[in-house]
Phi, psi and omega in degrees: 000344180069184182295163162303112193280020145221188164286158138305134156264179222225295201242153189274354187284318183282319178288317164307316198298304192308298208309331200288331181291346206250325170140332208274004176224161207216126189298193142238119194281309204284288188269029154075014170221126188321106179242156188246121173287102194268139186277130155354283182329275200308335185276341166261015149275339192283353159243029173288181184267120185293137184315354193275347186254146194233147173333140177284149171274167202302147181290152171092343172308127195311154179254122167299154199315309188300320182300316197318298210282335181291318197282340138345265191322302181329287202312331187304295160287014180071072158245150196299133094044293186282338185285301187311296194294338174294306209305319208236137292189003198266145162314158146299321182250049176267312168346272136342299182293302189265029174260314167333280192306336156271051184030047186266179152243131193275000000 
């Protein structure tokens, strides 16, 4: 992707200036605003599959402790389901299903 072709800015006025010196931003006339041109590289890295999540396992596969307990503490703190299920590699609605079968509510 090569070096930074600036500093951090400060103000979004100095960064449009930057981008516009470098190629990546563009008026919009119609709607009266500035957009910044993400290069290619960097916008498919920025949709790889986050390191945090692992391949899902087979459906019907038995849940591991550590998977139990996590999805507990979820359920505990109100934390969204689908997040949970990214995190730890499971459908949602494997999710959902197996907060059922220990009689939690998602």
């Amino acid at each position: 992707m090569g070096d930074p072709q600036s500093e951090w800015r400060d103000s979004e006025a100095e960064a449009v200036r930057d981008a516009r010196r470098i190629g990546l931003a563009s008026w919009d006339g119609e709607r009266r605003e500035w957009f910044v041109a993400i290069p290619a590289e960097i916008e498919r890295k920025a949709f790889r599959q986050p390191a945090t999540t692992r391949q899902r396992p087979a459906p019907g596969s038995p849940w591991t402790p550590q998977e139990v307990a996590q999805l507990e503490a979820a359920i505990a703190d109100r934390s969204d389901i689908a997040t949970l299920a990214l995190r730890i590699g499971r459908s949602r609605d494997a999710c959902a299903a197996q907060a059922r079968r220990l009689g939690l509510r998602p």
